[in-house]
N, C-alpha and C positions, 0 to 999 in steps of 0.2 A: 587534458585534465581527466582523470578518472574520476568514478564517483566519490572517490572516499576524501576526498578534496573538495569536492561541491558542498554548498549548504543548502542549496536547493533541490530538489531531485524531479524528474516525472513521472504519471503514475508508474510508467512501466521500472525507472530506475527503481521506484521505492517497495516497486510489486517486487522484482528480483530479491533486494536487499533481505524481505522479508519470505522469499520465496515462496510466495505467491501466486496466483495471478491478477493479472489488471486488474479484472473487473470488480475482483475485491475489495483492491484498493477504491476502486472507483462506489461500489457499493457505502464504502465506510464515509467517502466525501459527502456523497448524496443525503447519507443518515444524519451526519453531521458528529461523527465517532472522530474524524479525521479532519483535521484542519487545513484549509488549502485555498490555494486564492487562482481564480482566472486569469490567464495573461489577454485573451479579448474575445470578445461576444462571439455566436456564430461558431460554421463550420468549421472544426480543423483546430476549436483554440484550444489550448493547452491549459491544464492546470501545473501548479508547481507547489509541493509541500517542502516545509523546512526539514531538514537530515533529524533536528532538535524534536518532533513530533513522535518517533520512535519513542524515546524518552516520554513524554508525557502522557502515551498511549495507554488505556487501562488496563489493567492486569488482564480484567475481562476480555478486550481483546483479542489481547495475545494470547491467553488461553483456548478463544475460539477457531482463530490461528492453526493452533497448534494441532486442534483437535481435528480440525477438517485434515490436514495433513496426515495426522495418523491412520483417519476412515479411509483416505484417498489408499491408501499403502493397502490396507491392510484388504482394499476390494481386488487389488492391484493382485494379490497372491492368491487370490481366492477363483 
């Protein structure tokens, strides 16, 4: 099953989707920007957001998103 078939993703699936990285994602759970649920306490557990979170994501976000990507690039040529 590929991702695009899941309804669930992990951060890393949903860090790709957005092309990102993790910790972003993982930043955004912490802040509470991103919605996401625990699979279990302790070392190793996993969080899982729904594919449907994209979608509800604020524009703000996505914008911020975007922007770190652009500065990313544009140090990248520099």
């Amino acid at each position: 099953m590929n991702n695009k078939d899941k309804d669930f993703l992990n951060i890393y699936e949903f860090a790709t989707l957005l092309s990102v990285h993790h910790n972003t994602i993982r930043n955004m759970i912490k802040s509470g920007r991103l919605s996401a649920f625990r699979l279990n306490k302790g070392k190793g557990c996993g969080y899982r957001i729904a594919r449907s979170e994209i979608q509800r994501m604020s524009m703000v976000d996505l914008e911020d998103i975007i922007d770190r990507k652009v500065e990313e690039k544009i140090k990248g040529i520099k």
